[in-house]
Residue, then its C-alpha position, 0 to 999 in steps of 0.5 A: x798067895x793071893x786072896x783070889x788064889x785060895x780055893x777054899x775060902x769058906x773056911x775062916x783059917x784059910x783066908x786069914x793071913x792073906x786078909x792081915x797082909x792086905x789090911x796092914x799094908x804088909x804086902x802091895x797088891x799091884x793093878x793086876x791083882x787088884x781088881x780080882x782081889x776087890x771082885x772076890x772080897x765083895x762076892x764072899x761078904x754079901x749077904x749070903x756070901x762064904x763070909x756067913x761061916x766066918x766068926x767076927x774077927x774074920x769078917x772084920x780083916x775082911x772089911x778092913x782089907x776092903x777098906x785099905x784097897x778102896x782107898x784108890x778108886x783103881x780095880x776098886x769098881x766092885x765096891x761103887x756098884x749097887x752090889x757092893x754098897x748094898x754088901x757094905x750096908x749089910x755089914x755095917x748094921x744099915x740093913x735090917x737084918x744086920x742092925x743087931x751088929x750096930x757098933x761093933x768093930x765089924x760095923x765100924x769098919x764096913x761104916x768107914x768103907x762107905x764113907x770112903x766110897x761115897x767120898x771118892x765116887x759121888x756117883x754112889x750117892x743116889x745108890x746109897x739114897x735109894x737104899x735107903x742108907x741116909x735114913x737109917x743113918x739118920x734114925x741110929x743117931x739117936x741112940x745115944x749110947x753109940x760110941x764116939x767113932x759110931x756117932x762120927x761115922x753117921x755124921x760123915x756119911x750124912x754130912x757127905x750125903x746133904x751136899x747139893x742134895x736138897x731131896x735127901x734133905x727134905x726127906x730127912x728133914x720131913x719124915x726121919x726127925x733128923x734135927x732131933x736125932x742131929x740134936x742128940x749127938x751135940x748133948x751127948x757130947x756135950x755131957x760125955x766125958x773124953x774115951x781115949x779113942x782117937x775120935x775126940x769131943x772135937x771130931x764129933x761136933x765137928x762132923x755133926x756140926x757140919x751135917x747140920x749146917x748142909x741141912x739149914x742151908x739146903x732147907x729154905x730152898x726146899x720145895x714144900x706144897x705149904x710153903x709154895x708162896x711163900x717169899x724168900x724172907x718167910x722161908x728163911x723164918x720158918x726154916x729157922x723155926x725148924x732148927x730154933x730147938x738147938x740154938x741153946x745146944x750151939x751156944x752151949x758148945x760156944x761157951x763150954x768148950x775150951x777154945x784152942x790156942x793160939x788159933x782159937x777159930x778152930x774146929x768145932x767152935x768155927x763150926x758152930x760160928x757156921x752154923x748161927x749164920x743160918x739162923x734169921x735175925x729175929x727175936x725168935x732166932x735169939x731165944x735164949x736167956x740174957x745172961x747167955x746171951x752175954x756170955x755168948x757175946x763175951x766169947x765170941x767177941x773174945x775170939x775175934x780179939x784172940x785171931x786178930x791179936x794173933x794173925x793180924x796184929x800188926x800194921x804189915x797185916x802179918x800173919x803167923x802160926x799157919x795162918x799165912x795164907x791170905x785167901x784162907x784168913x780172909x775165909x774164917x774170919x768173916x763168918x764170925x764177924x758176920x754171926x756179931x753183926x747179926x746179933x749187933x742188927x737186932x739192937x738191944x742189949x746185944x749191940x751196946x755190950x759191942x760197942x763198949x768193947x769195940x769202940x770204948x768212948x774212952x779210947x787214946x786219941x793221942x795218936x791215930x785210931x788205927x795205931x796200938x795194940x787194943x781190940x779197937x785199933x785192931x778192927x779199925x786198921x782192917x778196915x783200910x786192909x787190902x790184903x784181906x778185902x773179905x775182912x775188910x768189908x765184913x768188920x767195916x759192916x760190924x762197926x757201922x752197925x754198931x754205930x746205928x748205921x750213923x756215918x758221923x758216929x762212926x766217923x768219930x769213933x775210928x776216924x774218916x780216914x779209916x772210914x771214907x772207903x766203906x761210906x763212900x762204896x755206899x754212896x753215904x758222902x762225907x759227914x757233916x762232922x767232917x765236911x762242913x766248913x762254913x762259906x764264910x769261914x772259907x773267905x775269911x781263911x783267904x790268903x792267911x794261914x790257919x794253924x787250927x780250924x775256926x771258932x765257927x767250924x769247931x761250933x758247927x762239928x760241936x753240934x754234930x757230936x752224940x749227946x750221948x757220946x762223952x768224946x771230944x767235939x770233932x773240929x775239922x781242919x787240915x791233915x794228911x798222915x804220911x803213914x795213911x794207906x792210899x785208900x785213907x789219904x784217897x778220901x781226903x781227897x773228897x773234902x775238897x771241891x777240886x781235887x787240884x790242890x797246891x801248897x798254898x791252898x793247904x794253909x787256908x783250908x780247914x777240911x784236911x790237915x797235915x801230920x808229917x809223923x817225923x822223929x825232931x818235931x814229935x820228939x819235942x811235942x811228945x811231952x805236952x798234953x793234948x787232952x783240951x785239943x779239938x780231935x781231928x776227924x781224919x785220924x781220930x786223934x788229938x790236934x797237937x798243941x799249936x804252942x807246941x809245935x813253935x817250941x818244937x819248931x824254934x828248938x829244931x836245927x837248920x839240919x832238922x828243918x830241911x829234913x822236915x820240909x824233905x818229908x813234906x815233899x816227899x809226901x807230896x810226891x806220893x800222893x801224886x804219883x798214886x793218883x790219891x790227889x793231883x798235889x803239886x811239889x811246893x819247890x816244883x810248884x815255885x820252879x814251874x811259875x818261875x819258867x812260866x814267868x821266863x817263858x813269857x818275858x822271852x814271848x814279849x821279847x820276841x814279839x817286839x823284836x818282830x816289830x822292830x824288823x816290821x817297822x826297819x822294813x817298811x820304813x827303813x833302818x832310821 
C-alpha cells in the first residue's frame, strides 16, 4: 500500500513498512504517486505534525524516505517550499525547540535532506537564509564533540550557502564568529583519530576547507561602512587579518597529513593549497615560524615534483592515472604554483630554498636544460608546453620570480630557448647574455667561418654572468635544436636583425648556432668532456668540443655525412614551413642562383638578338 493510502498514520506501526520500502529502494514510486507520496511526508513531519507520536526510529525511516525521493526534483515540490525547509530544520536540531536532537541519526538525516535540497533548487537558499539556518549552522560548529558526519554535514550545507552569496558571508563573518567556529573544525580533525565511518579526516577538511575559501573570496568584496574607502589592496590586507588566526591550522593539514599517491594534489591537501591563494603577499600573511616555514615549502615543493613526475613527465607532455584530460591538469596544478610564487615574492629565506631546489647551480649542462628526469628539467620543458597554457604561464612566473625577475639570471639557469616566449609576452627583449654581439665582432666574422664565438662576445656574455652565480660564462654563438619546439626555435628568430637568414649568414653569425642532434656525430662526441665549453645561452648546455666535432667528422662515411647534411635540411625546411624563420634550403638556395644566372644570361641573349634584327633592318642584311 502506498504511503499516501494508509489512513491511520498517527500510529508509528502502521506506517512502517511502507517508509522502509520507500528508504531502501525496495519498491519504485512512479510520478504519479510521487508527489502525494512527498506531500503526505512534509505534512506528518512539521512541526506538530502525526510524526510527534512516532519514536525515533519512525521519524528517522521517515526522513530518510524523504531523502531517497528529493534526490530528483520531479513531485518533490513539497520539499523546496517555506514549509518544507522549515519541517527539515526542525528535525535536523537548526530550530530551537529541536536542538537537544543535534547528532543523532534523526538529525543527520533531515541534515542530509537540506543539503540535497539546497543543491538541486538554489531557489531555497534565501529561504533557508531568512530562517536563519546558516547562522545556526555556523554557531553548532563549534561544539567540537559533534561527530565526523555532523561536522561535514554543517560544512556542505555552509559551503553551498557562501556561493555567490556576499550577504550571508557578511553575516557570518560579523556577527556568528564563523572563522572561529570554521577554525574549530580543521583542529578537531587535525587531532582526532580515524572513527571507521565513511565520512574520513579527508571529507571533513575538504568540506570545511571549501567553506572557507568561499568566505575569503567573498570577504574583500564585502561592503563594510569602516572600510568604505578603502582601496582594493587595503581590503585584501585587512581581509587577511581576518583569517591570519588559521594559517598555522592550513599549514599544519599541509605538513601532517600524508599526501596520497601517485596524485598527491588530491583532497584536502588541494583544498588547502586554495585556500593560501587568499591570503595577501605580506609579512603578516606568512606569520608563521622559520622552521615551518621550511617545511612548508619542502612539501609544497614536493608535490609539484610528485604531480609533474608523475603527469607530466615526459617531453610528449603524457599524462597518466586520470589525469589525461588536459583542461583538468591545467586547473589543479597552477594553484599550486601560484601559492610558491607568492611566497618566492616575498623574498627572503623562502625564495632561496626554491631556488636551490628548482634551478640548482650545479645543474648537468651536457645536454639541453629542458632534457632528463630532474625536478628542474621538468619545470623548464612546461615552459614551452602548448598543451598546458595555464602551467605554462604560471611555472614561467614561478621561475622568473625566483630569478629576482632578472631576464639574464633566468636566461642562464633554463636557456633562451625556453625562455624567449614568457619575456618576449612582457615586452622584456632579448639579454645582453644572449644578444650582445660586438659590431666589431660582426665585421671581423665576414666571409669566414666561426666554429665558436669570438674572445671579445665570450668577455662581454662573461661580464653578464651573477657574481654570485658559480655557472659557467654564457658565450653566445650559433645554434638551432631540431628537437626545439616552434616556440624555442621562434625566439631565435629575435637574435637577428632580419629575419631572412641564408646558410651563409649561419657560418658567421655568432647569436644563434646549430645542434642537429644525429646518432653518427654524437655517437663520437659522446666520449669527450665539455666541462671548460662556453654554455650556449639558446640551450643551456655545453658547446661541443670543436676538436671533437672534426675527430667525429673525419671518422664519418660519405653515407653518414649525406645523411648529416639530410638533417640540416630537413631542419631548414621546417623552420620555413612554420613560419618560425624565413630559412632558405642551402641546396634550394644554390639551385635558386643557378636559374637566376640562366635566366639573365638568356635575357642578355635575347637582348642582342634583338638588336641584331634592329640593325638587319634598318640597314640591311650585310
Amino acid at each position: 500500500m502506498a504511503y499516501h493510502s494508509i489512513h491511520d498514520r498517527a500510529t508509528g506501526k502502521n506506517v512502517v513498512s511502507a517508509l522502509q520500502n520507500i528508504a531502501t529502494g525496495s519498491i519504485v514510486v512512479d510520478y504519479d504517486d510521487r508527489k502525494p507520496t512527498v506531500d503526505a511526508l512534509i505534512h506528518d513531519l512539521k512541526e506538530g505534525g502525526v510524526a510527534r507520536n512516532w519514536n525515533e526510529r519512525e521519524r528517522t525511516l521517515a526522513i530518510q524516505a524523504l531523502k531517497t525521493l528529493g534526490r530528483s526534483t520531479e513531485g518533490c515540490d513539497s520539499i523546496f517550499t517555506e514549509e518544507g525547509i522549515r519541517t527539515l530544520m526542525y528535525h535536523s536540531g537548526l530550530h530551537k525547540v529541536t536542538e537537544v536532537n543535534i547528532d543523532k541519526t534523526c538529525s543527520r538525516e533531515a541534515l542530509k535532506c537540506l543539503a540535497n535540497a539546497l543543491l538541486l533548487k538554489p531557489s531555497t537558499k534565501p529561504t533557508f537564509e531568512r530562517l536563519e539556518g546558516h547562522s545556526q549552522c555556523s554557531v553548532l560548529l563549534k561544539r567540537s564533540q559533534l561527530s565526523n558526519e555532523s561536522q561535514f554535514l554543517f560544512s556542505r550545507i555552509l559551503f553551498l550557502m557562501t556561493i555567490d552569496a556576499s550577504t550571508v558571508v557578511r553575516s557570518l563573518l560579523d556577527h556568528h564568529q564563523a572563522v572561529n567556529n570554521v577554525g574549530v573544525v580543521l583542529k578537531t580533525q587535525l587531532a582526532r583519530s580515524p572513527d571507521g565511518t565513511m565520512f574520513t579526516q579527508s571529507m571533513v577538511l575538504s568540506e570545511a576547507l571549501k567553506y572557507l575559501f568561499n568566505l575569503m573570496m567573498w570577504d574583500p568584496k564585502v561592503e563594510r561602512p569602516e572600510e568604505a574607502d578603502f582601496t582594493p589592496e587595503q581590503k585584501a590586507e585587512a581581509s587577511g587579518k581576518r583569517f591570519q588566526s588559521l594559517l598555522p591550522t592550513i599549514i599544519s593539514i599541509i605538513i601532517t597529513i600524508p599526501t596520497s599517491q601517485p596524485n598527491p594534489l588530491e583532497p584536502p591537501h588541494s583544498h588547502a593549497i586554495h585556500v593560501l591563494l587568499n591570503f595577501p603577499i605580506s609579512a603578516s600573511a606568512l606569520l608563521v615560524t622559520r622552521s615551518q616555514q621550511a617545511t612548508l615549502l619542502s612539501v609544497l615543493l614536493q608535490i609539484l615534483d610528485d604531480t609533474l613526475k608523475h603527469s607530466l613527465n615526459t617531453d610528449d607532455e603524457a599524462s597518466t592515472d586520470g589525469m589525461s584530460n588536459g583542461t583538468e591538469l591545467d586547473e589543479i596544478v597552477p594553484p599550486l604554483v601560484i601559492v610558491l610564487t607568492n611566497i618566492a615574492s616575498a623574498g627572503g629565506e623562502g625564495r632561496k630554498a626554491m631556488k636551490a631546489r628548482l634551478l640548482p647551480d650545479d645543474v648537468d649542462r651536457s645536454r639541453p636544460l629542458e632534457k632528463g628526469d630532474t625536478f628542474s628539467a621538468r619545470l623548464i620543458r612546461r615552459m614551452t608546453s602548448a598543451r598546458f597554457p595555464q602551467i605554462k604561464e604560471t611555472v614561467s612566473q614561478l621561475l622568473f620570480v625566483v630569478c629576482n625577475e632578472d631576464p639574464s639570471l633566468l636566461t642562464r639557469h633554463v636557456g633562451y630557448g625556453n625562455a624567449a616566449g614568457f619575456l618576449m609576452n612582457r615586452n622584456l627583449g632579448v639579454p645582453a647574455s644572449v644578444s650582445g654581439i660586438d659590431s666589431d665582432d660582426e665585421e671581423e666574422g665576414e666571409g669566414e667561418e666561426v666554429d665558436m664565438p669570438s674572445k671579445k662576445a665570450a668577455a662581454s656574455a662573461a661580464a653578464t654572468t651573477s657574481p654570485t652565480s658559480p655557472l659557467s660564462p654564457v658565450t653566445p654563438t650559433s645554434a638551432i635544436s631540431s628537437s626545439s619546439s616552434p616556440s624555442s626555435a621562434a625566439t631565435t628568430a629575435g637574435v637577428k636583425s632580419s629575419t631572412t637568414t641564408t646558410v651563409s649568414s649561419y657560418t658567421r653569425t655568432t647569436s644563434v648556432s646549430t645542434t642537429i642532434e644525429s646518432a653518427p656525430l654524437n655517437r663520437r662526441m659522446s666520449s669527450t668532456s665539455a666541462s671548460s665549453a662556453a654554455v650556449n645561452p639558446i640551450t643551456g648546455a655545453y658547446y661541443p668540443d670543436p676538436s671533437a666535432i672534426r675527430t667525429a667528422m673525419a671518422d664519418m662515411t660519405e653515407e653518414e655525412k649525406e645523411e648529416e647534411a639530410g638533417r640540416l635540411l630537413d631542419l631548414f625546411d621546417k623552420l620555413r614551413r612554420t613560419g618560425v624563420m624565413d630559412v632558405r634550403n642551402p641546396a634550394l638556395e644554390a639551385g635558386l642562383k643557378q636559374r637566376e644566372r640562366d635566366r639573365y644570361y638568356d635575357e642578355q641573349e635575347r637582348k642582342e638578338q634583338e638588336e641584331d634584327e634592329e640593325l638587319e633592318r634598318i640597314y640591311g642584311k650585310v
